[in-house]
Every structure is written in structure tokens, then in C-alpha cells.
N, CA and C atoms as an extended XYZ file, in Angstrom:
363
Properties=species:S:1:pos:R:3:atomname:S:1:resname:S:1:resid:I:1 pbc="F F F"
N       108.477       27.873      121.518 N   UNK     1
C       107.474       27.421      122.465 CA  UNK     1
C       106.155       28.135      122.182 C   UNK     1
N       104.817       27.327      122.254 N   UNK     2
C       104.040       28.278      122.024 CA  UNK     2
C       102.766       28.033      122.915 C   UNK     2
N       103.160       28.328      124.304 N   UNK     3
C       102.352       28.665      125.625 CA  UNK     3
C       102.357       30.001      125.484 C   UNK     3
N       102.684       30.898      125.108 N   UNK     4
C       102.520       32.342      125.259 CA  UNK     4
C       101.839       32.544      123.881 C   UNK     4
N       101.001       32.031      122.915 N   UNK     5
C       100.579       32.343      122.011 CA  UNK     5
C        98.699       32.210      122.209 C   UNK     5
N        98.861       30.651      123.180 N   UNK     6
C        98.085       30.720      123.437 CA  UNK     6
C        97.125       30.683      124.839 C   UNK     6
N        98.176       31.188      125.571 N   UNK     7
C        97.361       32.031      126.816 CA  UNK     7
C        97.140       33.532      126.394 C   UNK     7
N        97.395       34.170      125.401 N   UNK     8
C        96.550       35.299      124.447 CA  UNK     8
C        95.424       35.386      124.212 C   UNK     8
N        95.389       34.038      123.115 N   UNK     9
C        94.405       33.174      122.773 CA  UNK     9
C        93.100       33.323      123.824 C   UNK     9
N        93.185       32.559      124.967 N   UNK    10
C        92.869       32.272      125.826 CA  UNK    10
C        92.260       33.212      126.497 C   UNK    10
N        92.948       34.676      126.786 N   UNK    11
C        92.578       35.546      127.335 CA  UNK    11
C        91.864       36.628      126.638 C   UNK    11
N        92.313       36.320      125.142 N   UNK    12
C        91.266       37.402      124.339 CA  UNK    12
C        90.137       36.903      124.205 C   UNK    12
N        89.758       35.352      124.664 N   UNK    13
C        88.292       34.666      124.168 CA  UNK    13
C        88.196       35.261      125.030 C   UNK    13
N        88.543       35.319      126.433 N   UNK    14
C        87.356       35.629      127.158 CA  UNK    14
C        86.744       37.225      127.274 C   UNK    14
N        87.826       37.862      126.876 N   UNK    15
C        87.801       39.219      127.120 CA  UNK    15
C        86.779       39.958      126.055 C   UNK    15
N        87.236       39.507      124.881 N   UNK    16
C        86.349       39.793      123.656 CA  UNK    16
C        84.570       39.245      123.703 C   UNK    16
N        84.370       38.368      124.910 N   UNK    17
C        83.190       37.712      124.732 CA  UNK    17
C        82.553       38.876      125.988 C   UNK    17
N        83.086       38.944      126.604 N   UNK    18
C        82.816       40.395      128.095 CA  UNK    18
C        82.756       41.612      127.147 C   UNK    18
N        83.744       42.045      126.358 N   UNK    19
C        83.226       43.186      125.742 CA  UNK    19
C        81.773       42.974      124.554 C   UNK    19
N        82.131       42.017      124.057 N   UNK    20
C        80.539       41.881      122.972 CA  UNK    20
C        79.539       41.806      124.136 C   UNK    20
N        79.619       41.592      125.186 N   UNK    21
C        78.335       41.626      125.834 CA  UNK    21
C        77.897       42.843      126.766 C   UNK    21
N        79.454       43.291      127.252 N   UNK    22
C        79.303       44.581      127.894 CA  UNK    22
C        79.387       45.676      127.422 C   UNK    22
N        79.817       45.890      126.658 N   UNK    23
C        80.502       47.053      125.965 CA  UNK    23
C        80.105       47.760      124.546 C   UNK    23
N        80.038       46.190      123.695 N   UNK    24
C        79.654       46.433      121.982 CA  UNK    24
C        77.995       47.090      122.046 C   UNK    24
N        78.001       48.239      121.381 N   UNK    25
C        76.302       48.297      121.093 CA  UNK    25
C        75.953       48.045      120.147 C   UNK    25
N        75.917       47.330      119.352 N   UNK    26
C        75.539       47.023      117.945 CA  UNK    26
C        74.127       45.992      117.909 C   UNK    26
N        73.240       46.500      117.260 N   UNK    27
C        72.057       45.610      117.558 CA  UNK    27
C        72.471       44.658      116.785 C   UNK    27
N        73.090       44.469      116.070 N   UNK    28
C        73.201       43.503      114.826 CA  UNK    28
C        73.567       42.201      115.345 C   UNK    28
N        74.796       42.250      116.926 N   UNK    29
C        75.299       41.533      117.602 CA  UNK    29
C        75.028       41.210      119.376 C   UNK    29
N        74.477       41.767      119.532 N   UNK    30
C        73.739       41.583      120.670 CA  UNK    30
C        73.194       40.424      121.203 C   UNK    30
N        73.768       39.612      121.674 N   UNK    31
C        73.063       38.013      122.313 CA  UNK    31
C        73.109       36.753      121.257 C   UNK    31
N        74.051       37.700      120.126 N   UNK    32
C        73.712       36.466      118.990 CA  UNK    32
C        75.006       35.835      118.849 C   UNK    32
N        75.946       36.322      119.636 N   UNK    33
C        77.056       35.694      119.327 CA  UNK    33
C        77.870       34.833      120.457 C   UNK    33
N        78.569       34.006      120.249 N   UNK    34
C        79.333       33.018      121.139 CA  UNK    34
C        80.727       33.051      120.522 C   UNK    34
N        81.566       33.229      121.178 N   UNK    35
C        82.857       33.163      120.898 CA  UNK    35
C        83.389       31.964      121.572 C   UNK    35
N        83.586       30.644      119.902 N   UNK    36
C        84.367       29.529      120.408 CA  UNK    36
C        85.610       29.214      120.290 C   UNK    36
N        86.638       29.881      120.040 N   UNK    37
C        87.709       29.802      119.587 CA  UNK    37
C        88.268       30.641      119.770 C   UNK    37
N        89.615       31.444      119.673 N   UNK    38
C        91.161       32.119      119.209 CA  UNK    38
C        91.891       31.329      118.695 C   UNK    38
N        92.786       31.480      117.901 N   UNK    39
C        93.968       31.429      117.661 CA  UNK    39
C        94.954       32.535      117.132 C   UNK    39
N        95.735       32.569      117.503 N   UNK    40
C        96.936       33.415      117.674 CA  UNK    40
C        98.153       32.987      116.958 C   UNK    40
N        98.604       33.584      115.997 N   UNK    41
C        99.619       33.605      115.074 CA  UNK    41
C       100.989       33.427      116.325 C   UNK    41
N       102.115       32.749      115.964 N   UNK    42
C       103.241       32.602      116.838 CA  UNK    42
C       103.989       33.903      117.362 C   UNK    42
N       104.097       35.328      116.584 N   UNK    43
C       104.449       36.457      116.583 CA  UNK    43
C       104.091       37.064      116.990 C   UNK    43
N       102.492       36.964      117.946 N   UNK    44
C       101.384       37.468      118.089 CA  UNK    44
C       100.818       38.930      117.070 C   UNK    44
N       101.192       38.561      115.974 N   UNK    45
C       100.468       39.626      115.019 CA  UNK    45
C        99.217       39.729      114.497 C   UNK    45
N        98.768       38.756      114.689 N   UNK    46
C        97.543       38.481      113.971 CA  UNK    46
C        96.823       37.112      114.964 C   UNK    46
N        94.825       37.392      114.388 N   UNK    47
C        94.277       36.398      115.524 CA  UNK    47
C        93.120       35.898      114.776 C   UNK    47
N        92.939       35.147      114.599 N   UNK    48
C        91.377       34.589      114.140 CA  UNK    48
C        90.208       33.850      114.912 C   UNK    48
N        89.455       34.912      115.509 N   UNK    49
C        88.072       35.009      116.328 CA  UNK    49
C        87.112       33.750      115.820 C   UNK    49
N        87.034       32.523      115.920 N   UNK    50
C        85.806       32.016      115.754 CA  UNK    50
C        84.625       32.282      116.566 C   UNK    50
N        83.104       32.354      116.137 N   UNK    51
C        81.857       32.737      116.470 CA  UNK    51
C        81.055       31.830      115.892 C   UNK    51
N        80.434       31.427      116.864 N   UNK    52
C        78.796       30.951      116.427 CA  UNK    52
C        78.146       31.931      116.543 C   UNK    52
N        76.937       31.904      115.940 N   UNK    53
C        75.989       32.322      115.635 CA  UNK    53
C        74.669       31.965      115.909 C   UNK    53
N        73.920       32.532      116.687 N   UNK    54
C        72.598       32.239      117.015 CA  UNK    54
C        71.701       31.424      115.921 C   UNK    54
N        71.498       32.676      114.896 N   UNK    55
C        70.337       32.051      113.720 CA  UNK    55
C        71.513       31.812      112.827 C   UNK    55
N        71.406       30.874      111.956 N   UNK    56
C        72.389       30.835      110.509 CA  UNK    56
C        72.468       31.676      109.938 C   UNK    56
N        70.968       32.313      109.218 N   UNK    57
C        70.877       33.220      108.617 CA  UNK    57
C        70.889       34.380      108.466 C   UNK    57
N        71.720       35.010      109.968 N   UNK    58
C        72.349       36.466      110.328 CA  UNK    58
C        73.665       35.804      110.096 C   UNK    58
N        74.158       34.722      110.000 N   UNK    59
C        75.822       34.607      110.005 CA  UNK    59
C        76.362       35.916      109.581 C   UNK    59
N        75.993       36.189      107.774 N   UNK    60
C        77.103       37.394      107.374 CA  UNK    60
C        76.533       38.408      107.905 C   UNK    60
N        75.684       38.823      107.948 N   UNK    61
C        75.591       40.331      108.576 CA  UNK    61
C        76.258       40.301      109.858 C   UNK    61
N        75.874       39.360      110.878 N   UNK    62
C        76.665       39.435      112.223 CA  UNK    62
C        78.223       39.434      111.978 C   UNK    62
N        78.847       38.631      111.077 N   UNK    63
C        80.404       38.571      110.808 CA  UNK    63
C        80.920       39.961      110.132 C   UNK    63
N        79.828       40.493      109.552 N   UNK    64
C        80.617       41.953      108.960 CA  UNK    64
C        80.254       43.150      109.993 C   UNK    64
N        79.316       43.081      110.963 N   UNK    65
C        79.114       43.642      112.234 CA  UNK    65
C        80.188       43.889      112.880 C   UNK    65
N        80.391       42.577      112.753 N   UNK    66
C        81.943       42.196      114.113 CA  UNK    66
C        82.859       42.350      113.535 C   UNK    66
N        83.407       42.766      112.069 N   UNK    67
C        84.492       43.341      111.169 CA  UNK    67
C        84.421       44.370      111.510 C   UNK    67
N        83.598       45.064      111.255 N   UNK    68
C        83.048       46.704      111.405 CA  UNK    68
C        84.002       47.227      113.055 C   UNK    68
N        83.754       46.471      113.796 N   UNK    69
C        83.809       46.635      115.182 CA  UNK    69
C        85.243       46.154      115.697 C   UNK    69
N        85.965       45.548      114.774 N   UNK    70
C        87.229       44.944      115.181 CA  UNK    70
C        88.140       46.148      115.450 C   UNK    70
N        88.284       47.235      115.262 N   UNK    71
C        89.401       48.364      115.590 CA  UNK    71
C        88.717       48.747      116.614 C   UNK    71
N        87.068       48.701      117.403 N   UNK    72
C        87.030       49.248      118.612 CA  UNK    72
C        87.352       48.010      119.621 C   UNK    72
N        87.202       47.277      119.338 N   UNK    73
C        87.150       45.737      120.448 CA  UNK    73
C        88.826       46.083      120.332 C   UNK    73
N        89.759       45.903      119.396 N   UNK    74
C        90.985       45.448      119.592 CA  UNK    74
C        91.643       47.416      120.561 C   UNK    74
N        91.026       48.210      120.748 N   UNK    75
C        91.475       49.571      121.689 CA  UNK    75
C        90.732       48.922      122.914 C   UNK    75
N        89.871       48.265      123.283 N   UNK    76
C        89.667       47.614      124.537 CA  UNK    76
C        90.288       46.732      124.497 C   UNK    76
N        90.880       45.595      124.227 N   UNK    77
C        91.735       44.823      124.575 CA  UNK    77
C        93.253       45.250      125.080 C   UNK    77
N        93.547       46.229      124.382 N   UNK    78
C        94.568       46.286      124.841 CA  UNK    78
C        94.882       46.784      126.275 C   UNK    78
N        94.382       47.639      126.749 N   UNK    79
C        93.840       47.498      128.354 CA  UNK    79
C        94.613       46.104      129.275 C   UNK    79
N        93.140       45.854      128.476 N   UNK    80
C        92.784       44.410      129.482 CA  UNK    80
C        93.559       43.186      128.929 C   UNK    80
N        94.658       43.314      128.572 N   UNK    81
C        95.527       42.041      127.913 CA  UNK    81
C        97.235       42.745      128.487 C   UNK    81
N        97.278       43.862      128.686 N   UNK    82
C        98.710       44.394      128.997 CA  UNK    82
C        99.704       43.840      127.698 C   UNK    82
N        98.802       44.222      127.090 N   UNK    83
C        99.795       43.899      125.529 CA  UNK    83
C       100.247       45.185      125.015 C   UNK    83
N       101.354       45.086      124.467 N   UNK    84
C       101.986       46.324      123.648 CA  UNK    84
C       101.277       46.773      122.377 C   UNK    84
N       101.607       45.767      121.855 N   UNK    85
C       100.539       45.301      120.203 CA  UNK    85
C        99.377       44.307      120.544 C   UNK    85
N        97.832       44.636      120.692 N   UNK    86
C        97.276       43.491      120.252 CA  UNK    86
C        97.230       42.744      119.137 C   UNK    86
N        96.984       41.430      118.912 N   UNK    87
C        96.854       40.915      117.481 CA  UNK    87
C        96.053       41.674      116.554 C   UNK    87
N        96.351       41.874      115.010 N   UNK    88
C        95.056       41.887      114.361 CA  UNK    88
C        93.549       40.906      114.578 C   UNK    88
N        92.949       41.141      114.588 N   UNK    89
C        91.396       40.389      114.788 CA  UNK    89
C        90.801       40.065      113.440 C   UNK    89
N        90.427       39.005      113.214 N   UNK    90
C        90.048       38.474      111.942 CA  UNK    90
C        88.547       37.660      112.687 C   UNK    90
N        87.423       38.231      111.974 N   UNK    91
C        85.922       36.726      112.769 CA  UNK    91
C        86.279       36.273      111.914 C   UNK    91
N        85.837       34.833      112.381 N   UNK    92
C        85.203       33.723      110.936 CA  UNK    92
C        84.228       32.747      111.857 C   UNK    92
N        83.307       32.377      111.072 N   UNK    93
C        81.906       31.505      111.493 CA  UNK    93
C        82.897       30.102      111.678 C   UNK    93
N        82.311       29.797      112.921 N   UNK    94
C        82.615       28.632      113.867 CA  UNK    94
C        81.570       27.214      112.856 C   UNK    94
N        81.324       26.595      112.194 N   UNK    95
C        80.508       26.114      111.729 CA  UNK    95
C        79.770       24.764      112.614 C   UNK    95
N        80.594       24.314      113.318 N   UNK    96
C        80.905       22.840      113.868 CA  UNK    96
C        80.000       22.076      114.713 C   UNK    96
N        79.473       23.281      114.856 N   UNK    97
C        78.144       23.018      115.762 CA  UNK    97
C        76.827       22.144      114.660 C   UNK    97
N        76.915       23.276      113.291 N   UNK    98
C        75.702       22.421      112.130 CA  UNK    98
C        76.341       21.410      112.001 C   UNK    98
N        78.020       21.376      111.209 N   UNK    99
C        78.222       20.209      110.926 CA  UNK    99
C        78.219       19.045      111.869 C   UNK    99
N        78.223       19.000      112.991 N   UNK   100
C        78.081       18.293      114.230 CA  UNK   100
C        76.278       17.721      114.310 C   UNK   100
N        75.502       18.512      114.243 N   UNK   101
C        74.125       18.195      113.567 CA  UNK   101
C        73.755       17.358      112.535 C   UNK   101
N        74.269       17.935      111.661 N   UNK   102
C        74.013       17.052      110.203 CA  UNK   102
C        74.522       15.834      110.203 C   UNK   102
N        75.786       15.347      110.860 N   UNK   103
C        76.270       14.199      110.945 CA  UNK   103
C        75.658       13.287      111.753 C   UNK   103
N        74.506       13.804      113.066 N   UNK   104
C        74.017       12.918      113.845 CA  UNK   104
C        72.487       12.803      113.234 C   UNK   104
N        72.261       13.007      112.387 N   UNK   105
C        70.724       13.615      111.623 CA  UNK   105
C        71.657       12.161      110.690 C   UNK   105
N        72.540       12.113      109.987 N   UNK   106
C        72.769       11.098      109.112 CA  UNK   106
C        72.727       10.060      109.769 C   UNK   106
N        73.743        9.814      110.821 N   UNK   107
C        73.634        8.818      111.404 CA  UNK   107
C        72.327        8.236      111.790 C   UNK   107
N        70.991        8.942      112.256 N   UNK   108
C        69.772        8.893      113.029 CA  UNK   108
C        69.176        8.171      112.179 C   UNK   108
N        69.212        8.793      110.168 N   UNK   109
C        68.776        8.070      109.251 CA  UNK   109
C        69.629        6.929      108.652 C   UNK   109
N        70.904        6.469      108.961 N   UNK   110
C        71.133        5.191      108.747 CA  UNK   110
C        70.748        4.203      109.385 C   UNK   110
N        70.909        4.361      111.165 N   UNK   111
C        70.280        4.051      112.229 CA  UNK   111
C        68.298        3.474      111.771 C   UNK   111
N        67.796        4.068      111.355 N   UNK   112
C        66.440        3.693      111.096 CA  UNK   112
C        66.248        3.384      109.980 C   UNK   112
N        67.200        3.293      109.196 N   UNK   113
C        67.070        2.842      107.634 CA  UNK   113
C        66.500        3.598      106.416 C   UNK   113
N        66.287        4.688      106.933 N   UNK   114
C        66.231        6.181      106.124 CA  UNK   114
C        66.900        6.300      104.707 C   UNK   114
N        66.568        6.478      103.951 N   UNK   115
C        67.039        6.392      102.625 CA  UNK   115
C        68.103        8.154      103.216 C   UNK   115
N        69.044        7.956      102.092 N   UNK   116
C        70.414        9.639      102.623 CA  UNK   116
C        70.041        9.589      101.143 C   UNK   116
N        69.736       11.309      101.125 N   UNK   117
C        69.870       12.302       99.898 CA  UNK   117
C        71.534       11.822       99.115 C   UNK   117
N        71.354       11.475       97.986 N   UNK   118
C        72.602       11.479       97.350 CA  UNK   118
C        73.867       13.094       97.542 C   UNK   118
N        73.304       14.162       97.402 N   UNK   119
C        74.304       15.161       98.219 CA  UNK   119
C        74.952       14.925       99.215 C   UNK   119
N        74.257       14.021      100.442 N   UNK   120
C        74.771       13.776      101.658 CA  UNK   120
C        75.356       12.600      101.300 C   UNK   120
N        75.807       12.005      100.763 N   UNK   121
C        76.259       10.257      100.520 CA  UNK   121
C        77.782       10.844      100.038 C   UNK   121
């Protein structure tokens, strides 16, 4: 069954998004991040953090910020999760938001008869 994998899930988004805002001091991450996602391995051993990102072009520095910071976030979680073991914490860039852009930017130029860059075709 895997309702207990992801009410983890569930509870580390939110918890992890309260500590990056309350807790983390890192200028690097400060207001720039959104946490859209968890997922949680079935064993609960392991977790992969998706994040947006404010500007694009802090993506990696903000993602190796929030690497940097994953052994203090995961000693506050455990607290606040009443977990024995928290998961390992893994970020990775949420992308879905550009690609969600770019696809309505295509559409906008088929829509008006816009010639599409052969890359985008």
C-alpha cells in the first residue's frame, strides 16, 4: 500500500517549505524557492524534493545551496515528522512551469500563424 509513503511526501513538502522560509539562512535561497513536489521511495529511504525557482538562471547555484543544506533541513525534519529515519533528500529543478510556457508561446504562434523555429518543430 502506498498511503504511508505519501502522506511523508506530503508532510515533508510542507515542512521543508516552513523551514526554507523560517529557519534556512542562506542568501542564496531566500524567497527564491517553491517547493512543488515530494516523492518518497516505498521504504521511506530516500526522497526527491522538486523546486522551482524564481530566476532560471540561479537554478544551479540555488539547487547546490539546497544540497549543501540537505543534512541540516533533514535534523529539522525529523522533529517535526516523528520519523525514526527521515528519507534521504535529493533537490531537483521542477521545470514544468517553463515547459508549460513554451508550449502556450507555441501554441499562441500557431494560433496567429507565426512561423515555429525549426528547434521547436
Amino acid at each position: 500500500m502506498r498511503i504511508r509513503p505519501e502522506r511523508v511526501a506530503n508532510a515533508m513538502r510542507k515542512e521543508i517549505a516552513d523551514i526554507l522560509e523560517h529557519e534556512l539562512r542562506d542568501p542564496r535561497v531566500s524567497g527564491m524557492v517553491s517547493i512543488t513536489d515530494v516523492e518518497v521511495n516505498p521504504d521511506l529511504s530516500a526522497s526527491r524534493v522538486y523546486v522551482s525557482v524564481l530566476h532560471a538562471e540561479e537554478r544551479d547555484r540555488v539547487l547546490q545551496a539546497l544540497g549543501h543544506a540537505a543534512p541540516f533541513i533533514r535534523r529539522q525534519l525529523a522533529p517535526r515528522l516523528g520519523l525514526r529515519e527521515v528519507p534521504e533528500i535529493r533537490f531537483l529543478a521542477d521545470t514544468s512551469i517553463e515547459r508549460g510556457a513554451r508550449v502556450e508561446e507555441l501554441l499562441r504562434k500557431l494560433h496567429d500563424g507565426e512561423p515555429i523555429p525549426d528547434e521547436d518543430a
